[in-house]
C-alpha positions as CSV (number, residue, x, y, z in Angstrom):
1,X,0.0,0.0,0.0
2,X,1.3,3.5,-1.2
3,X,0.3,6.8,0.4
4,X,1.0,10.2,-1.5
5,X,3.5,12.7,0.4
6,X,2.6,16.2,0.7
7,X,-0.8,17.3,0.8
8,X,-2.0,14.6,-1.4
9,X,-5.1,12.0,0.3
10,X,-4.6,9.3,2.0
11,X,-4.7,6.0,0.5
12,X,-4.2,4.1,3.7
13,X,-7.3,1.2,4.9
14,X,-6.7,2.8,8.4
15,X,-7.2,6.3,7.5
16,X,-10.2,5.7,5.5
17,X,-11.7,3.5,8.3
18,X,-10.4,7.0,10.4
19,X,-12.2,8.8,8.3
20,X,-15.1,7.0,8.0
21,X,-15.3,6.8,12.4
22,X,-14.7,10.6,11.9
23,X,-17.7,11.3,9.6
24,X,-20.2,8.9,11.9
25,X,-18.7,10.8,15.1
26,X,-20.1,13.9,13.5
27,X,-23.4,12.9,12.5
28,X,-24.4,11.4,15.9
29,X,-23.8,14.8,17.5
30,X,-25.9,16.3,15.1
31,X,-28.6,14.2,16.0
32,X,-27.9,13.8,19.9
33,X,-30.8,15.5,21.9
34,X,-29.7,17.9,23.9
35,X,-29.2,17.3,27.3
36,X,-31.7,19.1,30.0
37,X,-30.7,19.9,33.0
38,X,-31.6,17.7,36.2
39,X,-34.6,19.1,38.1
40,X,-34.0,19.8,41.8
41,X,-36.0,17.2,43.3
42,X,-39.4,17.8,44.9
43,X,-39.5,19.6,48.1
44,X,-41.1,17.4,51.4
45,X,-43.8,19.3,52.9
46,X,-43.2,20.1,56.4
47,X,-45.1,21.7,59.6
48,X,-43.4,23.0,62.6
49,X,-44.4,21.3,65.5
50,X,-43.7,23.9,68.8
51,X,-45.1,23.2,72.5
52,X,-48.5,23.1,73.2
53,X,-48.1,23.9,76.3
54,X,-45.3,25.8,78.3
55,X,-41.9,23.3,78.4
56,X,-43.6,20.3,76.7
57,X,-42.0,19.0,73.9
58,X,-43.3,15.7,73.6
59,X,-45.5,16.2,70.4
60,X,-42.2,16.8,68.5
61,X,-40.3,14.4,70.5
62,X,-39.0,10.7,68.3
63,X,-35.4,10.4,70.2
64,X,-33.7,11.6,66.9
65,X,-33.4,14.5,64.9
66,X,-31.7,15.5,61.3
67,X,-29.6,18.9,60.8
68,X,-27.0,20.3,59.2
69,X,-23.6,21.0,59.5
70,X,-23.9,24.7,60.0
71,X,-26.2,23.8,62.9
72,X,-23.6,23.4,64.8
73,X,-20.9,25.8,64.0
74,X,-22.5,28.6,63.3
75,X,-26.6,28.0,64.6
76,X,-27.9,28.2,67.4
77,X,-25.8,27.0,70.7
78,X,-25.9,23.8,73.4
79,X,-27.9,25.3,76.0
80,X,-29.5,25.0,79.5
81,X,-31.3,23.2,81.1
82,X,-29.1,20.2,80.6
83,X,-25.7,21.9,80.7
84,X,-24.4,24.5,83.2
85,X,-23.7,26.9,80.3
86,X,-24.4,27.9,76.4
87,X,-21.8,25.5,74.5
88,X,-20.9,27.5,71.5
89,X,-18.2,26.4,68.5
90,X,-16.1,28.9,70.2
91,X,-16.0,27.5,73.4
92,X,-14.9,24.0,72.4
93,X,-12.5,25.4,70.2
94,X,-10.3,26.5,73.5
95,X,-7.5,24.5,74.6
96,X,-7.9,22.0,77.6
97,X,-12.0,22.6,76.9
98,X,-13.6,19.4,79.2
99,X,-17.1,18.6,78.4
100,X,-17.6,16.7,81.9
101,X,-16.9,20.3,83.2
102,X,-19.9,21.7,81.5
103,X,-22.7,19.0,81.6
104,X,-25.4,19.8,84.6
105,X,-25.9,16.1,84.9
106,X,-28.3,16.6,87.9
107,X,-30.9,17.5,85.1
108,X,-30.3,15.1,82.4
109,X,-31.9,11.9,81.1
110,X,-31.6,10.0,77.5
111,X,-34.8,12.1,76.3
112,X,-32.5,15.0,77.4
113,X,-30.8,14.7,73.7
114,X,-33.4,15.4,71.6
115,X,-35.1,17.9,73.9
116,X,-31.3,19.7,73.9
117,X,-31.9,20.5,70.4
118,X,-35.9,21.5,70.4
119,X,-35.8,24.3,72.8
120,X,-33.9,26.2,70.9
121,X,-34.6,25.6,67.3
122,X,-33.8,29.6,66.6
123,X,-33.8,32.1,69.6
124,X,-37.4,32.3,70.2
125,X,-39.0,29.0,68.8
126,X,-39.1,25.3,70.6
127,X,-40.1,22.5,68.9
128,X,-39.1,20.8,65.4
129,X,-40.2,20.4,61.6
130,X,-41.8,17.2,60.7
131,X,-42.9,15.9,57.6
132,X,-46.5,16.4,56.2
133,X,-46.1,12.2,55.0
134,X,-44.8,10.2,58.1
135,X,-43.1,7.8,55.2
136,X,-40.7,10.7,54.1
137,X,-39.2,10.8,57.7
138,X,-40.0,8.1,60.3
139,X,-38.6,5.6,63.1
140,X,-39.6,2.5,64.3
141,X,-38.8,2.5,68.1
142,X,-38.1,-1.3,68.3
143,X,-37.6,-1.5,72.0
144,X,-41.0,-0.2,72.8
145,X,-42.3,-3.8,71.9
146,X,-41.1,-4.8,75.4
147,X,-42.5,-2.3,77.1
148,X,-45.8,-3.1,75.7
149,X,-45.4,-6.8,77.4
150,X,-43.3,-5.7,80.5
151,X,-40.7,-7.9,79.3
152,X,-38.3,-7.3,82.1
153,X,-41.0,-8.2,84.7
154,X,-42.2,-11.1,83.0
155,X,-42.8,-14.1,85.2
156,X,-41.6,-16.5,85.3
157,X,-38.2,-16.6,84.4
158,X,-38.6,-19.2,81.6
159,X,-41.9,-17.9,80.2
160,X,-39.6,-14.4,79.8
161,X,-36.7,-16.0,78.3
162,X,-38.7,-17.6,75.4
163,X,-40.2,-14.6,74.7
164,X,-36.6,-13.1,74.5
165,X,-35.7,-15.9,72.1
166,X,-39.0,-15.2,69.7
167,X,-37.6,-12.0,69.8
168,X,-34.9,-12.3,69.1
169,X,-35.5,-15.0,66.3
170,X,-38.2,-12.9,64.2
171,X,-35.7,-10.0,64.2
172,X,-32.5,-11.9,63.0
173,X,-34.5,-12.6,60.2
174,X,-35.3,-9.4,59.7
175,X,-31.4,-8.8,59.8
176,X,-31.1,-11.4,57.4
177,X,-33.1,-9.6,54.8
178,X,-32.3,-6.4,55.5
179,X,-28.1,-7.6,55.0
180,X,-29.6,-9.2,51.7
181,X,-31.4,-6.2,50.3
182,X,-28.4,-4.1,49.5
183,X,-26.9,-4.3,46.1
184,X,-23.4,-5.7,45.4
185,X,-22.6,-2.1,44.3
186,X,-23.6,1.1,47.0
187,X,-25.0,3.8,45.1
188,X,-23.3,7.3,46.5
189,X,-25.2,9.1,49.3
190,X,-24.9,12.3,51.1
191,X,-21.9,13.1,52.5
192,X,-23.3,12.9,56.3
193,X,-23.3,10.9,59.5
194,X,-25.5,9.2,61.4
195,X,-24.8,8.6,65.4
196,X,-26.3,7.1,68.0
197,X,-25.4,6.6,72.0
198,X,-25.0,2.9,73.1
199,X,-25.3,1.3,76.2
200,X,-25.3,-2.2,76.6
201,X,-23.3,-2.7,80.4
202,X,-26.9,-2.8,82.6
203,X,-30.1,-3.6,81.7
204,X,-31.2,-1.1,84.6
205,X,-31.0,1.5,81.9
206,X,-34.0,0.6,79.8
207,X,-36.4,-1.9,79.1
208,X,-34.3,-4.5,76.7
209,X,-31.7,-7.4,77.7
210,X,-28.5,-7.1,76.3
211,X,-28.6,-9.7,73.5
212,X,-31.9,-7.5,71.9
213,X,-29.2,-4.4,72.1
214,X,-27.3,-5.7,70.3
215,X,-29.3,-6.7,68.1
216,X,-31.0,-3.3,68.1
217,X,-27.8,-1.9,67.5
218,X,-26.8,-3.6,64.0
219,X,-30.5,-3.2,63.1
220,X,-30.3,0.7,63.2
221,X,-26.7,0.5,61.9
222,X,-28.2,-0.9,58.6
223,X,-31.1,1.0,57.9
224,X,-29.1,3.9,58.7
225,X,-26.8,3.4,56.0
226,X,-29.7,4.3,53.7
227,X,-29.2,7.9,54.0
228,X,-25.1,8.0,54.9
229,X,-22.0,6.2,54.1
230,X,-20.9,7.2,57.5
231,X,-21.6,6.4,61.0
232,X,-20.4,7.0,64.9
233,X,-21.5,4.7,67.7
234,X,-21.3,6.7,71.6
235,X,-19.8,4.6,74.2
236,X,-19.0,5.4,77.8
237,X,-16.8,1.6,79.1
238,X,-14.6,-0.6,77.6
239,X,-17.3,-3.7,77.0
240,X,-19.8,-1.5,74.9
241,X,-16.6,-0.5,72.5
242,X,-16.1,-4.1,72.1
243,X,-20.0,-4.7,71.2
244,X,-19.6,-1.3,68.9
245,X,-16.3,-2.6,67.4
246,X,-18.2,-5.8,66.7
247,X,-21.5,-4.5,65.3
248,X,-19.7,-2.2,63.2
249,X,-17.4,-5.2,61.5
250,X,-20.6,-6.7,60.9
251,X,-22.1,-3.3,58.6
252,X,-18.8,-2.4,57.4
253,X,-19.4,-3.5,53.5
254,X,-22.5,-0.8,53.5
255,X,-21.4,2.1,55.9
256,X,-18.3,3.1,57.8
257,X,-18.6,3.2,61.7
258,X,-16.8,5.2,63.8
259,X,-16.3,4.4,67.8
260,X,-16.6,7.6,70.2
261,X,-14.9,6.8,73.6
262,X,-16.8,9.2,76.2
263,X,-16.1,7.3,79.4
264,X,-14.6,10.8,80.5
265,X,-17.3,12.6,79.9
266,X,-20.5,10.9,82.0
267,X,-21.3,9.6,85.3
268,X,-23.9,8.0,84.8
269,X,-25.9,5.7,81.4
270,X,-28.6,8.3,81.1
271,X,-26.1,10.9,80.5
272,X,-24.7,9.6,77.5
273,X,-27.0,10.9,75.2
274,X,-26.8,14.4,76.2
275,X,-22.6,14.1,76.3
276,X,-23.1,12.4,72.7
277,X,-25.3,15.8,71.2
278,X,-21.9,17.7,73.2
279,X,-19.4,15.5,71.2
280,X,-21.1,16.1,67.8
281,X,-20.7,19.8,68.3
282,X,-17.1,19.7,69.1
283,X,-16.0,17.4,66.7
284,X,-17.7,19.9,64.0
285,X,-16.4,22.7,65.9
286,X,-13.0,21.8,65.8
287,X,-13.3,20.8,62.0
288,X,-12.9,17.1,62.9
289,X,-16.0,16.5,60.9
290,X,-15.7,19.0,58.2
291,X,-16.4,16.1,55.7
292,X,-20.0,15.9,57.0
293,X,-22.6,18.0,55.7
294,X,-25.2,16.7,57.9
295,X,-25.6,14.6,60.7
296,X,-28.9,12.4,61.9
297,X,-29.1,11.6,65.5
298,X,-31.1,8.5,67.0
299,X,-31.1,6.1,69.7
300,X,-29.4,2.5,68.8
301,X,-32.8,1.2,68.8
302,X,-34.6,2.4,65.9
303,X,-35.2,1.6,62.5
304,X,-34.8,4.6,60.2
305,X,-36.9,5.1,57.1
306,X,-36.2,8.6,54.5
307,X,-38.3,8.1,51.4
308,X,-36.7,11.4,49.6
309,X,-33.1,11.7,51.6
310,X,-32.1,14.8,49.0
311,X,-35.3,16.1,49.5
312,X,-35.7,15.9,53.2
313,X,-32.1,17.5,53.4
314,X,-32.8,20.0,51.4
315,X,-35.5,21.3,53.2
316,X,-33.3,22.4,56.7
317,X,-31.4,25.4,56.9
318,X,-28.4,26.3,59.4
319,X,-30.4,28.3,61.9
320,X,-33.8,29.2,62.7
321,X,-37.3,26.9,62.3
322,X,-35.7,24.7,59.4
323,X,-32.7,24.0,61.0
324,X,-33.9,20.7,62.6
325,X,-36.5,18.3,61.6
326,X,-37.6,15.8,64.0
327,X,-39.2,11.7,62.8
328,X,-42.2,10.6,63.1
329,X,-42.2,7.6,65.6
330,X,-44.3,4.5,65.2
331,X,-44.3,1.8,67.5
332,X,-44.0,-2.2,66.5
333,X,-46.9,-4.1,68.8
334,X,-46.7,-7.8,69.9
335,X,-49.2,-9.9,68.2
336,X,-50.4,-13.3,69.0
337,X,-49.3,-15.3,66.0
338,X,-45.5,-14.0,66.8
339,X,-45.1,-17.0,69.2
340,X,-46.0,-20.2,70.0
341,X,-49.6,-21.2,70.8
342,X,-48.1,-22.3,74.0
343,X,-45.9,-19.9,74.6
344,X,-48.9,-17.3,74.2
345,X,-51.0,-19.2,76.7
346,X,-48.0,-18.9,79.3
347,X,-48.0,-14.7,78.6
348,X,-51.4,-14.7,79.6
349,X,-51.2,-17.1,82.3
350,X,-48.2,-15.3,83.8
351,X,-47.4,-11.7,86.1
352,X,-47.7,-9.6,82.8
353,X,-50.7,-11.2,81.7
354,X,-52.9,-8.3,82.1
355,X,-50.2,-5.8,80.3
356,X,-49.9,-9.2,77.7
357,X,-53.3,-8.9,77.1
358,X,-53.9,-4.9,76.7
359,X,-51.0,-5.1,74.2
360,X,-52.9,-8.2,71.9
361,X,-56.3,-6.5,72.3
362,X,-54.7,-4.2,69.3
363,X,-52.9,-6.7,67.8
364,X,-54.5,-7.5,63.7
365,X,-56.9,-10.2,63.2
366,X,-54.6,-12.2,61.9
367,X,-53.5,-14.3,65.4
368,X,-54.0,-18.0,66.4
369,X,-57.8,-19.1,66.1
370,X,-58.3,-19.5,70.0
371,X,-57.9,-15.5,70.3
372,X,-59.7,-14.6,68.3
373,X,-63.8,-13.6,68.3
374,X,-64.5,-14.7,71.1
375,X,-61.5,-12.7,72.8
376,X,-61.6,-9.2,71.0
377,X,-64.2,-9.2,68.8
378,X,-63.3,-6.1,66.9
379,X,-59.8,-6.5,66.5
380,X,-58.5,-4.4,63.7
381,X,-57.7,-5.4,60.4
382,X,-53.6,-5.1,59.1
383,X,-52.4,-2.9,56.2
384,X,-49.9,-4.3,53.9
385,X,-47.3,-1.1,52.4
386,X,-45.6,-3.2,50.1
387,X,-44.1,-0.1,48.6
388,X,-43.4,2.8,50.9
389,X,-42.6,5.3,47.1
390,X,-46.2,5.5,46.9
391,X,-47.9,4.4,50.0
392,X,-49.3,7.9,52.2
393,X,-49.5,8.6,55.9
394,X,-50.7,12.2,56.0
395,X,-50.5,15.0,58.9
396,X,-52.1,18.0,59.0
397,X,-51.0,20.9,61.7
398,X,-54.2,20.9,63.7
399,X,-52.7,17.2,64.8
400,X,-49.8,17.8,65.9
401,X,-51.1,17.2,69.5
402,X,-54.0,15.4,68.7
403,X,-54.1,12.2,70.7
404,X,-55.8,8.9,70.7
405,X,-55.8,6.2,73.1
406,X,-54.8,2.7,71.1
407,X,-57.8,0.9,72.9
408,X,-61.3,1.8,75.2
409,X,-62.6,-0.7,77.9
410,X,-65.5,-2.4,76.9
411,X,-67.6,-3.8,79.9
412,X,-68.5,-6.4,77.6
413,X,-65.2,-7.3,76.1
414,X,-63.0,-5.4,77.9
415,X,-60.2,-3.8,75.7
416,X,-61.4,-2.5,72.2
417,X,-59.3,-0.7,69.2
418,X,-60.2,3.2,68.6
419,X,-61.4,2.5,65.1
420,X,-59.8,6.0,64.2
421,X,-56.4,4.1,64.7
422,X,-55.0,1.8,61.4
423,X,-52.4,-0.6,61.6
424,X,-50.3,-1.4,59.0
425,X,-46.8,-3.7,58.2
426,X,-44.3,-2.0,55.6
427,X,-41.7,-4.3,53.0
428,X,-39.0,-1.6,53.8
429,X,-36.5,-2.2,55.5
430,X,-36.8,-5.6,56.1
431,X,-40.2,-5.8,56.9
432,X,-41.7,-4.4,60.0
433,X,-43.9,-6.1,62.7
434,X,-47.6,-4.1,62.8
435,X,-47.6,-0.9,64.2
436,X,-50.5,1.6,64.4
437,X,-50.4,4.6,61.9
438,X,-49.2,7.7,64.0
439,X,-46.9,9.0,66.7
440,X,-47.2,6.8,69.4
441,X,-46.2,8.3,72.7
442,X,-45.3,6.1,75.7
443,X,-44.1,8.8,78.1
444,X,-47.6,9.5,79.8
445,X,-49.1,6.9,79.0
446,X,-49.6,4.9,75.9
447,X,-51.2,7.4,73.3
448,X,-50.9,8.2,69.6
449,X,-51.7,11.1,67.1
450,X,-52.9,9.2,64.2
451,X,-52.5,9.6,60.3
452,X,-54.6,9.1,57.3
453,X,-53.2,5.5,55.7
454,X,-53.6,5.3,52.2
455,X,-51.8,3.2,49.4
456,X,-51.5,5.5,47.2
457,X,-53.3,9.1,45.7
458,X,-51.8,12.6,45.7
459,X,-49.1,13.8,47.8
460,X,-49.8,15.0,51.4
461,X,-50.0,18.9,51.8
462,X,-47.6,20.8,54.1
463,X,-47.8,24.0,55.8
C-alpha cells in the first residue's frame, strides 16, 4: 500500500476507516438530543411542630433529629437546662475545653438529647419540623415492643426467656433480609453521618436485655446506611466499645462506623445521650467533621426510614425553624401469632398477663384461632405497604397534639381498638412487625396522634 506525500489524500485502509469513524462521530452529535438539565428534586412538605403547652416537647419528640452541618458551627448553641452553660463552636475550640466540666448532669436523662436541640430551634421558637407524610421521615422504636409486654418483669423466668428468644428469632431474620437487600454495588449518598449513643453494660438502663441491644444496634446501623456512608457509635466503658467494634465489622461493606470513647465525659448511662449531642458539636467545631454535611441523630434502637433523603435535606437550613426536623415515631406491637400457641397461653397465664393482654387487644386479626372472636371481637384489620414510594400517611398541623388512646374498655369485652387508629406492616426495610399509623407516645401513658393510611393518591399537603 502507497500513500502520497505532501498534501495529497490518504490511501491508507486505516485512514479511511479513520475517516469514515470521523464522519459517523459527527453525525451522531448532530442528532444527539440535547441534554436538559436535572430538576432539583421535589420539596417534602413540612409543619413546625412547637409546645403546646409551656416546656412540653413531647409532640415533637421521636429520640432523633436530622440537621445540618452549619447547625452546629454557626446556629444556634448547646444550652440550658441540661448543661451548666451555652456551649458555643467557640468555646470548644479553646484549649484543655472538658465537656464533663460543662454538663449539669443533675438535670439530664436520654430524652435530654433530643429535647437539647428542640428548645432552641432559633432564639425564640421550641419544637421541630416534621414531615407532612410520616413515610418521608420516620422511626420505628423497636424496644417499645417490650415495654408493651413488660418484658423485664415477666414471670416466670422461663416464660420471659422464650419470649426473648421469639424476639430475638423474628428480628435476626429481619437482619437477614435487610443484609440481603443491599446491592453488590452502593449507590453514592450524602456526604453525612449518622450517630447514636449505646449502652449495653446494665439492663437497669432501659427496658431491653442485652442480647436484643445488640441486636437493636446492628439493626439501626443498617437501615441507617440508607441515608449516609458514614456512621459514629457513643460509648462510655470498655465492654460496649467491644459490642460497637463488633456491630460495626458486621455493617462495614455498606457504611463506615466510627467508635466515640466518652467514658470521661458521664457519670452515669442516662447521661450519655446528652454528652453524645456535646461531642457532635465539638467534633464539628474543631473541623474534625468538616467532611459531613449533615448529621442524623437517634437512639441504637430504631429503624430509620427517609423516602426522599435529597429532599428531606434539602428542606433544613443552618439556623432558625428549618434548621432541625424531628421523625415521626411508630411503635412495633406484639401480636399473638409472633409466638408459639403455648408460649402465648403462658403470657397470659403469667405476672404480665394483664399488660400481655392490653397489648394483643390491638394486635391484627390475623393471630391463632383461640384468640380470636370470642376474645376481641373487633380487633382491627392489618395494612400491607408493600411499597413505601407510593404508599401515604398524611398529617395536618391541627394534629400535631391530637391524641388517641390505642384501645377503650369495653364492659363487655373489655379492651377495644379506637377504630380511628390503622395498623399497618411495611416491606422496607426488612419488613416491620404491625404498628399503628401515628406517633405513638409512651411517656404519659400509651397514646398516639394518628394519620390518614392510604396506598397510594396525591401527595400530602404541608404547611
Amino acid at each position: 500500500m502507497t500513500a502520497r506525500r505532501g498534501g495529497g489524500t490518504c490511501c491508507d485502509v486505516n485512514c479511511l476507516v479513520l475517516l469514515a469513524s470521523a464522519v459517523l462521530a459527527l453525525r451522531l452529535i448532530a442528532t444527539a438530543p440535547v441534554l436538559e438539565p436535572v430538576p432539583p428534586p421535589a420539596p417534602v412538605g413540612v409543619y413546625f411542630c412547637g409546645p403546646t403547652r409551656n416546656g412540653d416537647l413531647s409532640n415533637s419528640y421521636a429520640a432523633a433529629w436530622l440537621a445540618t452541618r452549619g447547625r452546629f458551627v454557626k446556629g444556634v448553641p448547646l444550652g440550658m437546662p441540661f448543661l451548666k452553660r451555652f456551649l458555643s463552636p467557640g468555646l470548644m475550640r479553646r484549649p484543655g475545653f472538658n465537656l464533663s466540666e460543662h454538663i449539669d448532669f443533675r438535670a439530664v436523662n436520654m430524652e435530654g438529647a433530643s429535647y437539647l436541640m428542640m428548645r432552641r430551634a432559633s432564639k425564640n421558637d421550641r419544637g421541630a419540623l416534621r414531615t407532612a407524610d410520616a413515610f418521608d421521615f420516620y422511626v420505628e422504636h423497636l424496644s417499645a415492643y417490650e415495654r408493651m409486654v413488660d418484658l423485664l418483669s415477666m414471670e416466670p423466668a422461663a416464660t420471659r426467656a422464650a419470649v426473648v428468644d421469639a424476639v430475638v428469632a423474628r428480628l435476626g431474620a429481619r437482619e437477614a433480609r435487610l443484609r440481603a437487600s443491599f446491592p453488590r454495588f452502593l449507590a453514592p449518598r450524602p456526604a453525612g453521618v449518622a450517630v447514636m449513643p449505646f449502652y449495653g453494660a446494665a439492663v437497669a438502663t432501659g427496658h431491653s436485655t442485652l442480647e436484643l441491644r445488640e441486636l437493636y444496634l446492628r439493626l439501626t446501623l443498617l437501615s441507617c446506611a440508607r441515608l449516609f456512608p458514614n456512621a459514629a457509635v457513643a460509648v462510655a466503658t470498655e465492654a460496649d466499645a467491644a459490642r460497637a467494634a463488633a456491630a460495626a465489622e458486621s455493617v462495614a461493606r455498606v457504611v463506615d462506623v466510627e467508635i466515640l470513647r466518652l467514658d470521661a465525659a458521664i457519670a452515669a448511662p442516662e447521661q450519655l445521650g446528652i454528652a453524645t449531642v456535646a461531642e457532635i458539636q465539638r467534633r464539628f467545631a474543631t473541623g474534625d467533621w468538616t467532611r459531613h454535611a449533615h448529621v442524623l441523630y437517634t437512639e441504637a434502637d430504631q429503624v430509620v426510614h427517609a423516602r426522599r433523603v435529597a429532599a428531606l435535606l434539602g428542606s433544613l437550613t443552618d439556623a432558625g425553624r428549618n434548621s432541625l426536623v424531628t421523625p415521626h415515631r411508630f411503635l412495633p406491637r406484639p401480636a399473638p401469632d409472633q409466638f408459639p400457641r403455648d408460649l402465648v397461653s403462658r403470657m397470659l397465664a403469667g405476672s404480665a398477663g394483664k399488660r400481655v393482654r392490653s397489648a394483643f387487644a390491638v394486635a391484627p386479626v390475623t393471630g391463632p384461632p383461640n384468640l380470636t372472636a370470642t376474645a376481641w371481637p373487633e380487633r382491627p384489620v392489618e395494612v400491607v405497604v408493600d411499597d413505601e414510594a407510593t404508599a401515604r400517611c398524611c398529617f395536618v398541623k391541627a394534629r400535631c397534639a391530637h391524641f388517641l388512646q390505642p384501645a377503650r374498655k369495653d364492659k363487655r369485652v373489655g379492651l377495644v381498638p379506637d377504630p380511628n387508629l390503622a395498623l399497618f406492616v411495611t416491606a422496607a426495610q426488612g419488613g416491620s412487625d404491625p404498628m399503628i399509623a401515628g406517633n405513638g407516645d409512651l411517656v404519659s401513658g400509651e397514646r398516639y396522634r394518628a394519620c390518614e393510611l392510604r396506598l397510594g393518591g396525591d401527595a400530602c399537603a404541608g404547611s
